[in-house]
N, C-alpha and C positions, 0 to 999 in steps of 0.2 A: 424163081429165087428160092434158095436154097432155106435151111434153120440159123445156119452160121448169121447169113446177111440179116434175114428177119431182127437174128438177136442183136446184133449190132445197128441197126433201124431202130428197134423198142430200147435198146439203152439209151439210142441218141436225143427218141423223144422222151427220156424221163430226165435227161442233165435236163435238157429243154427247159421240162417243166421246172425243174429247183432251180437253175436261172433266171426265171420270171419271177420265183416264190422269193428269192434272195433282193430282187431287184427290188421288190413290192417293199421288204424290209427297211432296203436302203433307203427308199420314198420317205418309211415313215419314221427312219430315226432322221432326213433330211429336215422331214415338218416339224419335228420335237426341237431340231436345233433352229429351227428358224422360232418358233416359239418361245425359245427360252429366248433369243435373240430380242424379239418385238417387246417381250415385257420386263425387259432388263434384268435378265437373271444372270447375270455373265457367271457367277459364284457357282452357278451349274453346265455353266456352257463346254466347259474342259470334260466332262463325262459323255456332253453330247456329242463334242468332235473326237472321242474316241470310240465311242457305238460308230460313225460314220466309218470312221476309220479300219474298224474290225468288220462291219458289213461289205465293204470294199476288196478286205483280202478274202474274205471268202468265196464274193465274187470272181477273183482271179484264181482263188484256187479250182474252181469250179472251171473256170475258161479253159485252163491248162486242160483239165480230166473232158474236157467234150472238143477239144482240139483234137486229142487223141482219136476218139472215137468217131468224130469226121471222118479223120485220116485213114484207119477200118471201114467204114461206111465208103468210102470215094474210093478204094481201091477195090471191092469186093462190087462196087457198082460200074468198074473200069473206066474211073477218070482219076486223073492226076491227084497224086497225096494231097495238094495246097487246096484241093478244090473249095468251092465258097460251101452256103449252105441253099445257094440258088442252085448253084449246077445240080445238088443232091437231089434238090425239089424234082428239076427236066427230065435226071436220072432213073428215080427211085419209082416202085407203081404204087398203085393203090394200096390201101388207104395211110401208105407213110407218108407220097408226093403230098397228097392234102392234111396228114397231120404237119410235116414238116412249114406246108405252106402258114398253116394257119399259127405257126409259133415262132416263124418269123414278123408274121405282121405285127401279132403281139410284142412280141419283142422291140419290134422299131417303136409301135406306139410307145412304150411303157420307157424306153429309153430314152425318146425324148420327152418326156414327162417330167424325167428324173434330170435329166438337162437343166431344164429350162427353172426345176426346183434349186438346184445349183445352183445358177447363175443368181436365183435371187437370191441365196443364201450369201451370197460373194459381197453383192452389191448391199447387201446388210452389213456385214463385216466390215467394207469397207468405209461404210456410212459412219458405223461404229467407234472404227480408227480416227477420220476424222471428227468426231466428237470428240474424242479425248484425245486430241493435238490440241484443240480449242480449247477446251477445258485447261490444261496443262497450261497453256500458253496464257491465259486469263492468270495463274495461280504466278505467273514467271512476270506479272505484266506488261509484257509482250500486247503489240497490236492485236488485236482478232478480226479476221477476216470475215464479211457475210456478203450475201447478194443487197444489192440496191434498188431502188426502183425502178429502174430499167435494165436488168438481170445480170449487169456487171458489176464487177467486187468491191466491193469497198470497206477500207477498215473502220472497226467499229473504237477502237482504241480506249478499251474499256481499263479504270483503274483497277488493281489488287485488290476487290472487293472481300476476298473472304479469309485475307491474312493477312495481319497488320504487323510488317516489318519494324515496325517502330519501337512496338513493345516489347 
């Protein structure tokens, strides 16, 4: 293997490495928004879903620039431009095959970390939501729905307790 490839190898494992570094990011503006989330701070929650938001496109700016460098790395190791980042691993020799390997695993680990941080974030949100339908719907006095003693719905059918239309 040539210098050319080499250097196209050590570019590929340093995006690598800032994709991991980027992702780690994203974790931890995921856990600040789930945190503002848990103790009711919504009056900061709009700065934390826009950290999310700007660690996400960096993300992607990032994907595009190591897409590229695949696509140099898979033709200089004579496989197909689209190749994955597995074929690179069967392709490439030592020690990129085992740097590549070991920053794919990383990767898979850390992404679905940052998944599954998601998803709670979501099902907070939407916890959230429904709290203030209810709430709303309490101020409208509207029915309000809850669970019953045996885990189906039942309204609670609470009066305008905190506005007195009268006055």
């Amino acid at each position: 293997m040539g210098p050319d490839e080499s250097g196209h190898l050590a570019e590929l494992t340093r995006l690598l490495w800032r994709q991991r570094e980027l992702i780690g990011e994203l974790q931890y503006r995921l856990e600040v928004q789930q945190l503002l989330m848990t103790n009711g701070r919504q009056d900061r929650l709009h700065l934390a879903v826009a950290d999310v938001e700007s660690a996400l496109e960096r993300i992607r700016d990032l994907e595009d620039r190591r897409l590229g460098v695949v696509a140099e790395c898979a033709v200089q190791l004579g496989l197909p431009v689209a190749a994955s980042l597995r074929e690179l691993i069967g392709a490439a020799p030592d020690p990129w095959a085992f740097a590549l390997a070991d920053h794919q695993a990383e990767l898979l680990r850390i992404v679905s970390d940052t998944e599954e941080l998601a998803a709670a974030n979501r099902a907070l949100a939407a916890r959230g939501v429904e709290e203030s339908r209810q709430a709303f719907a309490t101020f409208g006095g509207a029915a309000v729905t809850t669970y019953g003693r045996n885990g189906g719905r039942t309204g609670l059918g609470l009066p305008p307790t905190l506005v007195d239309r009268d006055a």
